[in-house]
Backbone as a chain_set.jsonl record, in Angstrom:
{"seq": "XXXXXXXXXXXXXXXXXXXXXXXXXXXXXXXXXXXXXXXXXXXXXXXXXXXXXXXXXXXXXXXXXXXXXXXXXXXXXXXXX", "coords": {"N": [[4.481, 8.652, -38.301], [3.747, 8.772, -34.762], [3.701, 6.025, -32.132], [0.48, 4.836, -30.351], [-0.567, 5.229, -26.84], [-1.978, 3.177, -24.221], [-3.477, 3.411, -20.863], [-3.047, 1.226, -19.444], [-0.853, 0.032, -20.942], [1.247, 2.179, -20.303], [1.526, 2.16, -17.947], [2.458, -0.678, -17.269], [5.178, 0.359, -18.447], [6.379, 2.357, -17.03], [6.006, 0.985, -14.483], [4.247, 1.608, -12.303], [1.01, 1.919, -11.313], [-1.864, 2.089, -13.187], [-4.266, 3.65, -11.928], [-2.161, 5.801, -10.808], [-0.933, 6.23, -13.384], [-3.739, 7.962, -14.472], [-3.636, 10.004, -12.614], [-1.041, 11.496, -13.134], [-2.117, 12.68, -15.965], [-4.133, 13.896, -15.044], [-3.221, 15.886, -13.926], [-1.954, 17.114, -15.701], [1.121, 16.678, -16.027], [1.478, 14.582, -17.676], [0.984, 14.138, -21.032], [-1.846, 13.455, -22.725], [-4.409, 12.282, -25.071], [-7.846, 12.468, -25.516], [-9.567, 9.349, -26.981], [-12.247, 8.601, -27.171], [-15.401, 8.062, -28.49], [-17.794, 9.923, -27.907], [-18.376, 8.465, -26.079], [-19.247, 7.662, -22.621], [-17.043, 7.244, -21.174], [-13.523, 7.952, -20.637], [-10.977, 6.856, -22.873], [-8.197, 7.337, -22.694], [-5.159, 7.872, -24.754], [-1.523, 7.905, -25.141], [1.227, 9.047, -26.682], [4.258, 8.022, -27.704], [6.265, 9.87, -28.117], [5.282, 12.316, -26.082], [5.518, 10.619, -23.693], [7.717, 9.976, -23.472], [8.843, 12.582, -23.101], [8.088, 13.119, -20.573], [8.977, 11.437, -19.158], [11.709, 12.159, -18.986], [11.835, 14.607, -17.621], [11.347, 13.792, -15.365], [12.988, 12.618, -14.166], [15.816, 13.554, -12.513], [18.341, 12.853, -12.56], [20.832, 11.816, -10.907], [20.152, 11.197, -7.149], [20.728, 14.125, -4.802], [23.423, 13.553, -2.369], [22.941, 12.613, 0.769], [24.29, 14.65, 3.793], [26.48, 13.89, 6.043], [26.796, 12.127, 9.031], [28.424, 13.319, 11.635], [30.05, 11.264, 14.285], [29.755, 11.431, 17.571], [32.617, 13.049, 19.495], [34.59, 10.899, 21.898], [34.491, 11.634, 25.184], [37.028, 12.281, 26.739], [38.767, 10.218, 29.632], [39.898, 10.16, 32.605], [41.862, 7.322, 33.969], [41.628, 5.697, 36.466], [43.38, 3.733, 38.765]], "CA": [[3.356, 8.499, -37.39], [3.633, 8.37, -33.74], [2.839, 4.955, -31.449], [0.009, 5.204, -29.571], [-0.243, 3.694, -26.095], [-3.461, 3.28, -23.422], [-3.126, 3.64, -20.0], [-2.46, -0.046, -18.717], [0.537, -0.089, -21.137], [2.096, 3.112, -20.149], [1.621, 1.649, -16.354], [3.45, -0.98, -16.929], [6.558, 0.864, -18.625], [6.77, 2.693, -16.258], [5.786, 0.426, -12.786], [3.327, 2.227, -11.538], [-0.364, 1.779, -11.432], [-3.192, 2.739, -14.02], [-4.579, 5.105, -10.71], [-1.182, 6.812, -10.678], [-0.983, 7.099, -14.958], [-4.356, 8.782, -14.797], [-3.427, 11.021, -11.998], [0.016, 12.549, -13.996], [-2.794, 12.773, -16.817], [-5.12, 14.724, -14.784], [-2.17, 17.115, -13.152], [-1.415, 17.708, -16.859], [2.185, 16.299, -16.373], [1.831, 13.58, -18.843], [0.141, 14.823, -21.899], [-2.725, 12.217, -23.494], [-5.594, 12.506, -25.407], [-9.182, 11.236, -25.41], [-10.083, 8.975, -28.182], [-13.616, 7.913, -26.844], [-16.165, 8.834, -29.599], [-19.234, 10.172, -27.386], [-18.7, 7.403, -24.84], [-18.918, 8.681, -20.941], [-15.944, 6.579, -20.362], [-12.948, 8.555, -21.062], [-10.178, 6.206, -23.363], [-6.899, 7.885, -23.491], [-4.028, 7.718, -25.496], [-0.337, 8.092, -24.798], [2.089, 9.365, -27.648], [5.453, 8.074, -27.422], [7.282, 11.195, -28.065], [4.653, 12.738, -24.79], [5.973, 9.388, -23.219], [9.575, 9.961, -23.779], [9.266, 13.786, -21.888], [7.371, 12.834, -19.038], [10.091, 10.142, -18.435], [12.94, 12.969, -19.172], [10.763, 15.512, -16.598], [11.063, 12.836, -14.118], [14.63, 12.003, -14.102], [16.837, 14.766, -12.831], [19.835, 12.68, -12.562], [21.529, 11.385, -9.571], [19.475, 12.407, -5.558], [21.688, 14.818, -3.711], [24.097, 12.556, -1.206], [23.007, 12.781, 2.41], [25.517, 14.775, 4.892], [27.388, 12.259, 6.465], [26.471, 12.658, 10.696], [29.632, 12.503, 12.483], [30.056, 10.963, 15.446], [30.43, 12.677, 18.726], [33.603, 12.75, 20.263], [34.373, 10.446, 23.373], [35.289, 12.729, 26.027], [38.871, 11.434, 28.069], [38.267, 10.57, 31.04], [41.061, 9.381, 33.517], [41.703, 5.972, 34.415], [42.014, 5.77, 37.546], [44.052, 2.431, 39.224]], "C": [[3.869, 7.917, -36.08], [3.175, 6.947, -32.833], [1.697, 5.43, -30.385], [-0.232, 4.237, -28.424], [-1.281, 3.68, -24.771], [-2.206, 3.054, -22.365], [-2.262, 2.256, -19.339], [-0.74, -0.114, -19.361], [1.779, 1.171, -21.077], [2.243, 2.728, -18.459], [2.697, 0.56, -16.614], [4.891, -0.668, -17.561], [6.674, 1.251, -17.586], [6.711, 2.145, -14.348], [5.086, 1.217, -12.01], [1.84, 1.662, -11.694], [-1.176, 2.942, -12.514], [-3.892, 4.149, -13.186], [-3.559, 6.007, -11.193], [-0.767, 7.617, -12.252], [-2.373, 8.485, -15.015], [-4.236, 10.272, -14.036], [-2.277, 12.007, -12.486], [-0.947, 12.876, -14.994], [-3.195, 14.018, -16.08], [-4.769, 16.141, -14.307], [-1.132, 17.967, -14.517], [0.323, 17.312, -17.042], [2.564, 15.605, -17.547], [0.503, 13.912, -19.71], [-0.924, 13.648, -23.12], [-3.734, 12.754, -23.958], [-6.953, 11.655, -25.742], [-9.633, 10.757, -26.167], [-11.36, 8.191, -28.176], [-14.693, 8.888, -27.765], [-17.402, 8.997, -28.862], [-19.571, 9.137, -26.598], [-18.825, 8.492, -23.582], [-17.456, 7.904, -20.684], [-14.755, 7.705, -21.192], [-11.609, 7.225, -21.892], [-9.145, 6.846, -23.975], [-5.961, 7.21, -23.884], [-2.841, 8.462, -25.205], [0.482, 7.841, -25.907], [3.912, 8.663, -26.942], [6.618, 9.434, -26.718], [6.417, 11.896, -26.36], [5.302, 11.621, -23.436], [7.415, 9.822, -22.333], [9.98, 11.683, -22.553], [8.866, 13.886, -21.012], [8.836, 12.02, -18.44], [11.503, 11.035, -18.018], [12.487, 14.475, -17.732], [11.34, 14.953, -15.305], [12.247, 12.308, -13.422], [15.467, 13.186, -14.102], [18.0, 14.435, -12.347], [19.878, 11.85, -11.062], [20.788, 12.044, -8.083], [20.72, 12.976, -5.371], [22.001, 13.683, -2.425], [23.056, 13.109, 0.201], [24.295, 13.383, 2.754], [25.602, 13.45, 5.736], [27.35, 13.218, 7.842], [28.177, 12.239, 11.241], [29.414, 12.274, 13.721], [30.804, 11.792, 16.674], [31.592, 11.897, 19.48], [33.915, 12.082, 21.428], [35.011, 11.392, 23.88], [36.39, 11.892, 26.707], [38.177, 11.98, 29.095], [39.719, 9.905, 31.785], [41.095, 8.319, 34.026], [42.36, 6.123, 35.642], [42.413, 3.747, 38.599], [44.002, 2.361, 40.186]], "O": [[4.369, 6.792, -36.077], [1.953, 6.822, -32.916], [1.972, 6.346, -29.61], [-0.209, 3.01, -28.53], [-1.096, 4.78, -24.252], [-1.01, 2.783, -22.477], [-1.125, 2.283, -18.869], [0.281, -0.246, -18.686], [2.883, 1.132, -21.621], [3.234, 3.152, -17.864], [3.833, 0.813, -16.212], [5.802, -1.42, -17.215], [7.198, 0.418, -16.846], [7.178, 2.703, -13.355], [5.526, 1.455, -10.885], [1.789, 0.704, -12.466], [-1.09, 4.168, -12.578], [-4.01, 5.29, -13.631], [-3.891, 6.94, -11.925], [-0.46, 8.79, -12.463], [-2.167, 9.624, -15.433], [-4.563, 11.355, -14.522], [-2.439, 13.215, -12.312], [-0.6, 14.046, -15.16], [-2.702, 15.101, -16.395], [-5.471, 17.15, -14.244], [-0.229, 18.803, -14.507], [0.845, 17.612, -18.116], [3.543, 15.809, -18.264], [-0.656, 13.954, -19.296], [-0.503, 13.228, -24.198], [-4.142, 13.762, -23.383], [-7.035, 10.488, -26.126], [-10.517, 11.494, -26.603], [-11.583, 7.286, -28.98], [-14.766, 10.116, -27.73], [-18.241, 8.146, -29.156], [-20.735, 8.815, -26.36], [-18.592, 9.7, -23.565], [-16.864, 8.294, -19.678], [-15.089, 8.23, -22.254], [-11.343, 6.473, -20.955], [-8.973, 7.01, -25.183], [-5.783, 6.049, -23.514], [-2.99, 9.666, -25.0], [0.619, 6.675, -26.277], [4.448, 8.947, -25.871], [7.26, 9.746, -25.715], [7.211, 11.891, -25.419], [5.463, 12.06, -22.297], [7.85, 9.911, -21.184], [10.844, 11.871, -21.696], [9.203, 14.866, -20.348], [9.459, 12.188, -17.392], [12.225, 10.767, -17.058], [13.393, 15.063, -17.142], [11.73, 15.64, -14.361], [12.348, 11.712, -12.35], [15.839, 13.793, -15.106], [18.743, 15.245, -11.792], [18.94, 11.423, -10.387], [20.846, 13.259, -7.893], [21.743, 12.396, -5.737], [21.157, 13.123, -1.725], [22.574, 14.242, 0.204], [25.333, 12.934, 2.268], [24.945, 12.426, 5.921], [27.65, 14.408, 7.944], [28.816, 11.187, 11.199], [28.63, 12.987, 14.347], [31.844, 12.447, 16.756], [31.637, 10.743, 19.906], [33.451, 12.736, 22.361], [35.93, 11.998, 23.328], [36.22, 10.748, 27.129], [37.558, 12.983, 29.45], [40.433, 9.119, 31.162], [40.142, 8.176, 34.791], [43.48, 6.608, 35.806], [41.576, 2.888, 38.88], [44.484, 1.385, 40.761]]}, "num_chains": 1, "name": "protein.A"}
């Protein structure tokens, strides 16, 4: 049997806000289900394993470096004495 895990405590694994859990919810990224028995309030639930591939989704490794700007050349100029 799976853990199950409400929104506040999947916010703070991950450092985000409760707003921002329900919004991966609502964009279908992070996959939860509603365990509110004929309430209007909606009370989801967050599966580990659903947990675990949102987090793996989200993580594609290392950003791509920045190009490196080079600096422009001084032009020679002649010293003049």
């Amino acid at each position: 049997m799976s853990r199950f895990m409400t929104v506040p405590e999947v916010a703070k694994i991950l450092g985000i806000s409760g707003t921002n859990v329900l919004f991966y919810i609502a964009k279908g990224e992070l996959q939860a289900f509603n365990s509110s028995m004929g309430t209007r309030r909606p009370r989801w639930k967050i599966s580990q394993e659903s947990l675990d591939a949102f987090i793996a989704s989200r993580s594609s490794g290392k950003p791509d470096p920045r190009p490196r700007r080079r600096k422009a050349k001084a032009s020679i100029i002649p010293q003049y004495v």
